[in-house]
C-alpha positions in Angstrom: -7.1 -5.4 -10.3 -10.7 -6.9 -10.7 -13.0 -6.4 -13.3 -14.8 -3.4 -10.9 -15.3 -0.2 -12.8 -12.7 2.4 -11.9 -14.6 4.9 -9.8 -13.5 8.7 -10.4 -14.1 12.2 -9.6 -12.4 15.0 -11.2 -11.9 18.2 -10.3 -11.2 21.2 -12.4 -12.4 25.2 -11.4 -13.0 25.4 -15.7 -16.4 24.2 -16.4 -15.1 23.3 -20.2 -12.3 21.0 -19.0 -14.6 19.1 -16.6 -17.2 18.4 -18.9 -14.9 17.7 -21.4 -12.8 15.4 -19.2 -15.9 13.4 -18.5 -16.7 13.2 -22.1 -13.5 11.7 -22.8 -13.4 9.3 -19.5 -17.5 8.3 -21.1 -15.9 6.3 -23.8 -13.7 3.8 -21.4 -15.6 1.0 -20.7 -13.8 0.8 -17.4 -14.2 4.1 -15.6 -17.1 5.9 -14.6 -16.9 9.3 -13.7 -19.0 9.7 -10.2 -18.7 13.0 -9.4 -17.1 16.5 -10.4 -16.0 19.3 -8.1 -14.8 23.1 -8.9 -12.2 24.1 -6.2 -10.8 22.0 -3.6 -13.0 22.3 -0.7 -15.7 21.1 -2.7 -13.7 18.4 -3.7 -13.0 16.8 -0.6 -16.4 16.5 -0.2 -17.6 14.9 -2.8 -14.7 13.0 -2.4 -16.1 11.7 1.1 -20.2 11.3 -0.3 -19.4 9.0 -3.5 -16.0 7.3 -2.5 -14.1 7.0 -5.8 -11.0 4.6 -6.5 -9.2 8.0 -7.9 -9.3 11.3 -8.1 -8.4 13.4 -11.4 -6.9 16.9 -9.8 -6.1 20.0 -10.9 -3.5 22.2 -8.9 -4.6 26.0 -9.1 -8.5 26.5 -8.2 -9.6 29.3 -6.1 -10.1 29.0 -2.1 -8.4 25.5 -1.5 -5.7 24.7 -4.0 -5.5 21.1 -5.6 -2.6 20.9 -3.4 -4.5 21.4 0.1 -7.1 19.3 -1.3 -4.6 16.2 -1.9 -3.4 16.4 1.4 -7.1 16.1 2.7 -8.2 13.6 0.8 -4.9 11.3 1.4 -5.1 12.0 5.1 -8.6 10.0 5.3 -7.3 7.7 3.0 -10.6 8.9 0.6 -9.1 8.2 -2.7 -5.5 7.8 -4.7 -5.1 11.8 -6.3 -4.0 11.8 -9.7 -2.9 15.3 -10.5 -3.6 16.8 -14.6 -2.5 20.2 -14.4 -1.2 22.6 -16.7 1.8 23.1 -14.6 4.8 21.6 -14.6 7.3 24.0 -12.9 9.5 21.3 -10.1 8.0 22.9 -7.0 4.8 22.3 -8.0 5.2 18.7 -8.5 7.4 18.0 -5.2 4.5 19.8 -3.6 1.4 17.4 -5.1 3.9 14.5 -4.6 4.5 15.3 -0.5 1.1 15.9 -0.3 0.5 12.0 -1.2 -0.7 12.3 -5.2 0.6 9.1 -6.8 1.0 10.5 -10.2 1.4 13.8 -12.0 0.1 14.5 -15.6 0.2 17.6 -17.9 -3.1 18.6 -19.6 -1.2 18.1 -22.8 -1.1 14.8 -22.4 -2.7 12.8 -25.2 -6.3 11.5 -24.3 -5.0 7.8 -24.3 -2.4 8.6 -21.6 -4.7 10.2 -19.3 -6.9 6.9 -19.8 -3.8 4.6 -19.1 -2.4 7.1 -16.1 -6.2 6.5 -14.5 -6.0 2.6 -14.8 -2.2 2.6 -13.8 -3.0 4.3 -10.9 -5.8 2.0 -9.6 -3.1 -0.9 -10.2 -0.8 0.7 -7.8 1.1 2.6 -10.0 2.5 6.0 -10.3 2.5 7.7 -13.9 4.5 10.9 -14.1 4.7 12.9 -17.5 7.8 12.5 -19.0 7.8 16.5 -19.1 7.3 16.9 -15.8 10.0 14.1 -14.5 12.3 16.0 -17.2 11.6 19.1 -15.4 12.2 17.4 -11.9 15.8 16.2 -13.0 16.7 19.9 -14.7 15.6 21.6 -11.1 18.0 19.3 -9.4 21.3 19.7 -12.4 20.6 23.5 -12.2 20.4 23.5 -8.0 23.0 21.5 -6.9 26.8 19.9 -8.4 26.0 17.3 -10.1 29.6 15.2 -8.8 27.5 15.8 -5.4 25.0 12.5 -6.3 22.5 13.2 -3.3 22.3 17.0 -4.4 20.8 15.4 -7.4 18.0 14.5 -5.1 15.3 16.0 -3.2 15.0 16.2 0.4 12.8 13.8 0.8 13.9 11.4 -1.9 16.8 11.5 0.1 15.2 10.3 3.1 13.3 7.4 1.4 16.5 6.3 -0.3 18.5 6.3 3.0 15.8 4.5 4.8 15.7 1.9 1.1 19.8 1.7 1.9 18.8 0.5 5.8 16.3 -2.0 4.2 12.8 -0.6 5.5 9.8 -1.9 3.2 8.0 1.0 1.8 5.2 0.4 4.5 7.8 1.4 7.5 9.0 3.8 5.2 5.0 5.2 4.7 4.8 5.4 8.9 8.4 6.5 9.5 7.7 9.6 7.3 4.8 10.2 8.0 3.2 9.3 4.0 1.3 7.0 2.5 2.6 3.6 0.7 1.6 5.0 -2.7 4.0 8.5 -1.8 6.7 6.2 -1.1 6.4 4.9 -4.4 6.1 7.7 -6.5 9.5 9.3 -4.9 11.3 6.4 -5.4 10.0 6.1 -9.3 11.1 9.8 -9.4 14.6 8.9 -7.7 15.5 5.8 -9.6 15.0 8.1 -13.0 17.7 10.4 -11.1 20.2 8.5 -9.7 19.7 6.2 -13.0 19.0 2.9 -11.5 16.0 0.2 -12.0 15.4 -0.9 -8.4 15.6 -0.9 -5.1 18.4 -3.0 -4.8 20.6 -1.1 -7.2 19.5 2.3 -5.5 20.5 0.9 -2.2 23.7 -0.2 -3.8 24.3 3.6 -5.3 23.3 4.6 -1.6 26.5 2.7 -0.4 29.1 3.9 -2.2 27.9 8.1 -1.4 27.2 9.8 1.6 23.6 11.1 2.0 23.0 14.3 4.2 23.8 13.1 7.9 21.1 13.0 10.5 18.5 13.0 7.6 16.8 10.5 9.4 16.7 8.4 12.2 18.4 4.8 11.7 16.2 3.0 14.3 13.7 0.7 12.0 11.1 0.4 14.6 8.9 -2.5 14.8 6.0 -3.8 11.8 
């Protein structure tokens, strides 16, 4: 982290919460708000004219959904997507998560976490509300036997586990899957919170003594 402003964009389709969002971002001394966008597709392109460090997104805007629009702007590797949504239903996060956000707040969320999820983002970190990481870990207890451990996981936590167990570095995990570095992250901050372990060592460990789904993924680590 240098002592560069934090560059941001934020994207609501409600006029109110964008102008208030930028009145509340006005008073950090270390963010500047560089754009705003209504719905998705217009998002992406500011996105591409000001370049921002991150980008504040909301999920359900007409045309292009926040979702669509998180995938675009990952894919050119515009911008880190922060999702603050009002929703925090499990499919909707797995959803913004796949589609490479690296953090997933509720609108709820007190002004001062909204600040600290921005600058933990541009650190490298991945903030998720602890409503929404609740509402992660009571999708997977309600879908699956909890005696089954990798039930308790999603599919694609799964994979990034089993590929943590064969000792890939999140970047060969990022091109083996097809994701960003910053994806990787986030689904392994949202599996260590399920499997109840503090690192990749001990969730490699827990991956040892189960079975993960078979032929999940291919065991060949390629090449750096």
């Amino acid at each position: 982290m240098t002592d560069e402003r934090i560059r941001v964009v934020v994207v609501d389709d409600h006029a109110v919460v964008r102008r208030g969002l930028e009145q509340l971002l006005a008073v950090a001394t270390d963010i500047d708000v560089v754009g705003t966008a209504g719905d998705g597709a217009q998002a992406v392109e500011v996105v591409r004219n000001v370049r921002p460090h991150v980008v504040l997104m909301d999920l359900q805007m007409p045309g292009v959904d926040g979702v669509e629009a998180t995938r675009s702007i990952v894919a050119e590797a515009l911008a880190d997507v922060l999702v603050l949504t009002s929703f925090s239903d499990s499919e909707r996060i797995v959803a913004a998560l796949d589609a490479g956000a690296v953090g997933y707040l509720l609108k709820d969320a007190d002004p001062e976490d909204v600040l600290a999820g921005i600058r933990s983002v541009r650190e490298g970190g991945s903030p998720i509300h602890p409503r929404a990481a609740r509402q992660l870990l009571g999708a997977r207890a309600s879908a699956a036997d909890l005696s089954a451990t990798s039930a308790s996981l999603t599919a694609r936590e799964a994979e990034v586990i089993e590929l943590v167990r064969h000792g890939l570095a999140n970047k060969q995990i990022a091109r083996r899957l097809g994701i960003s570095e910053r994806t990787v992250k986030a689904h392994l901050t949202s599996a260590f919170a399920a499997i109840g372990v503090a690192d990749r060592t001990q969730a490699a460990l827990w991956a040892e003594r189960r079975t993960l789904p078979p032929g999940m993924v291919d065991h060949d680590d390629g090449h750096d």
